[in-house]
C-alpha positions as CSV (number, residue, x, y, z in Angstrom):
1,X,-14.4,44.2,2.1
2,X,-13.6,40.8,3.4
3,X,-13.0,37.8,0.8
4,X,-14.5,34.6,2.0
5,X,-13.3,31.2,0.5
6,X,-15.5,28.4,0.0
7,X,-14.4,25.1,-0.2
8,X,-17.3,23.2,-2.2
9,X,-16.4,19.5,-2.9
10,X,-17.4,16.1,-3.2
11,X,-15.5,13.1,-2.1
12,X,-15.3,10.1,-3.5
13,X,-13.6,6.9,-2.9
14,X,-13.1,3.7,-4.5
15,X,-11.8,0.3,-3.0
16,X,-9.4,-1.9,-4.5
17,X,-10.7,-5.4,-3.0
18,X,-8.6,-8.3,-2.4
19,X,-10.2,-11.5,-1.0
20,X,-8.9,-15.2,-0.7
21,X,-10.1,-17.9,-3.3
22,X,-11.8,-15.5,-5.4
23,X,-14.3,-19.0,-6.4
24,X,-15.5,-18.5,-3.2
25,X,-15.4,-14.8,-1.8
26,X,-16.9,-12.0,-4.2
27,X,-17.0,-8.8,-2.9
28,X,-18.5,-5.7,-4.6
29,X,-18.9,-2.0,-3.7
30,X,-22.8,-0.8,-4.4
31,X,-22.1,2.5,-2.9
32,X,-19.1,4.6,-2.6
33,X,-18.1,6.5,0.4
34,X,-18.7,10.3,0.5
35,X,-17.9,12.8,2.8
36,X,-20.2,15.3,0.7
37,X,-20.4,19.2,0.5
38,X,-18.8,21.4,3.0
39,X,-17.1,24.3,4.1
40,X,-13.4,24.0,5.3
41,X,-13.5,27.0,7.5
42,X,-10.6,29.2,8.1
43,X,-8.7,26.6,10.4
44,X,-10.6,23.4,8.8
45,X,-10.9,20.4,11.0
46,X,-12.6,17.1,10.0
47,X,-15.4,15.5,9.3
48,X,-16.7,11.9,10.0
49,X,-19.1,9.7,8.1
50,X,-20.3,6.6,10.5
51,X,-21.0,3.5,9.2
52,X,-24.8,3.8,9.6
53,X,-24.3,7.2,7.8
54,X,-24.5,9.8,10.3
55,X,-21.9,12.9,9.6
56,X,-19.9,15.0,11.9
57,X,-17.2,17.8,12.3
58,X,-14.7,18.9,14.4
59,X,-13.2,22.6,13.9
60,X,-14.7,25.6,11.7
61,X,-15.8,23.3,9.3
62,X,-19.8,23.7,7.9
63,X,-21.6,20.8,6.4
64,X,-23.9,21.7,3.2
65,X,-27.1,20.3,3.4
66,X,-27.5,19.9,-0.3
67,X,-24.9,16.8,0.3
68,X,-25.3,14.5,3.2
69,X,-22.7,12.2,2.5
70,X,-22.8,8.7,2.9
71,X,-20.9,5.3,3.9
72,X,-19.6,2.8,1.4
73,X,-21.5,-0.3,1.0
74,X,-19.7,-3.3,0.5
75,X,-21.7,-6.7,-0.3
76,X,-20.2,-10.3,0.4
77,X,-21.1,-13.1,-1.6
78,X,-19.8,-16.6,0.8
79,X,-20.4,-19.5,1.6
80,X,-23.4,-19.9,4.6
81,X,-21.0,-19.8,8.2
82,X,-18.0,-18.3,7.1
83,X,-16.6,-16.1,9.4
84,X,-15.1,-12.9,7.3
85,X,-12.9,-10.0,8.5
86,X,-12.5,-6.5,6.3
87,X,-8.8,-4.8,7.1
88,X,-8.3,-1.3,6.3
89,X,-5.0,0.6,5.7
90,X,-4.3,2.9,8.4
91,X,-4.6,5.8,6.3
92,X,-5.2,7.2,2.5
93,X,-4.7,9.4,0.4
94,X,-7.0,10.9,-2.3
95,X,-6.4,14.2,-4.4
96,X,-8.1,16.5,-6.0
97,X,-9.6,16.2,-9.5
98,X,-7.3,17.9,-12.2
99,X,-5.3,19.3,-9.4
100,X,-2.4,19.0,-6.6
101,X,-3.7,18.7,-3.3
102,X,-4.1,15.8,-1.7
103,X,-6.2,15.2,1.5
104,X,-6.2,12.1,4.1
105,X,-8.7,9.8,5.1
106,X,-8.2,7.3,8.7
107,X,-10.3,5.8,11.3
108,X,-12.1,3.7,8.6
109,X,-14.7,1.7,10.8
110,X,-17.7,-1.0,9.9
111,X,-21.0,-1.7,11.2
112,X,-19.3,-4.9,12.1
113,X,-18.0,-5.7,15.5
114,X,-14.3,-6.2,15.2
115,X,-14.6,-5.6,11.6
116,X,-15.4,-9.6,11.4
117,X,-19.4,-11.1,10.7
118,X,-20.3,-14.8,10.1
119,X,-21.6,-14.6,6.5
120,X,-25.1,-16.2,6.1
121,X,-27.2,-17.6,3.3
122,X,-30.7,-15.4,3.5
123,X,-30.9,-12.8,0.3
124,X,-28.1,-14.8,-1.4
125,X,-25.5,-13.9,-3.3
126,X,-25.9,-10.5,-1.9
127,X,-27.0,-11.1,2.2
128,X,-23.7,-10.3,3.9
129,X,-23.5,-6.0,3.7
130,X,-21.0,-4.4,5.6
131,X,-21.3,-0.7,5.9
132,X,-18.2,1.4,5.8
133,X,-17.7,4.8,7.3
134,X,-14.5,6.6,8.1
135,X,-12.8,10.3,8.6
136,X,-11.1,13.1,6.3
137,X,-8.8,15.6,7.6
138,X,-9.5,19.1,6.0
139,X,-7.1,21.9,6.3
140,X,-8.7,25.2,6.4
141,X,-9.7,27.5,3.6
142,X,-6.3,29.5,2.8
143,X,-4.5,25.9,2.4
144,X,-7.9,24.3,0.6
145,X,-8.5,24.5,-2.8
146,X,-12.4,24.0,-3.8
147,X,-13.3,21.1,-6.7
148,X,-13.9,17.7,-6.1
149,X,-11.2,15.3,-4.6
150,X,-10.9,11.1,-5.7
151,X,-8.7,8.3,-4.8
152,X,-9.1,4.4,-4.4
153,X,-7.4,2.5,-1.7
154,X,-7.0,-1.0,-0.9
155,X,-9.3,-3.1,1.6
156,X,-8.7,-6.9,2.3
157,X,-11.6,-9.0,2.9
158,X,-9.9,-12.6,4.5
159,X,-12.2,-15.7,5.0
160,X,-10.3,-16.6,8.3
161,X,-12.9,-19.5,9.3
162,X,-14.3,-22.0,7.1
């Protein structure tokens, strides 16, 4: 008889925010990113959350449809006509709760072209959201160990018009 491993694990992330003249730029996370349930697969792969919360894998990895996943939402409180621009790092790292193994997140992406929008004054202070999806590399089940994985990472929001 075969053993099958399943990798069963949520993914969480929270952002460490810096922005420019704090009296004037607030930004606050309403909704972390999550990657949600999965299977890694023997070989593993990755798996993609888009910024308008769409999920997808590359490799042997299975997606659980108990947990979809979904983008971080990050709301911008500015002044009306301020053009604002969200940097990511290249790359992150989270690990996994109580445990040893960390996994890597990249290709973080917005719902923003260029990663830049011109904050307006409708819905204040809350009007300017900017959705944030990205991707995890997972290795595959003999590497993987299940449980649920954290981290925090730091994102710049810079007023670069005013």
């Amino acid at each position: 008889m075969r053993r099958v491993k399943i990798f069963i694990g949520l993914i969480f992330f929270s952002f460490s925010l810096y922005a420019q003249r704090t009296s004037e730029l607030k930004v606050h996370v309403s909704q972390e990113l999550s990657f949600g349930s999965f299977y890694s697969g023997r070989s593993g792969g990755t798996i993609t959350i888009s910024p308008d919360g769409n999920r997808w894998v590359t490799g042997e990895i299975i997606l659980l449809v108990n947990s979809s996943g979904c983008p971080a939402l990050l709301e911008i409180e500015a002044p009306p006509n301020r053009t604002i621009h969200v940097e990511f790092p290249v790359s992150a790292e989270i690990k996994q709760a109580g445990g040893q193994q960390n996994l890597t997140i990249n290709n973080f992406t917005t719902d923003k072209l260029n990663n830049s929008l011109l904050t307006s004054s409708r819905d204040l202070p809350y009007g300017n959201q900017v959705r944030v999806g990205a991707t995890l590399t997972v290795p595959g089940s003999v590497t993987l160990s299940s449980g649920n994985y954290i981290g925090n990472f730091r994102i710049n929001v810079v007023c670069i018009q005013e």
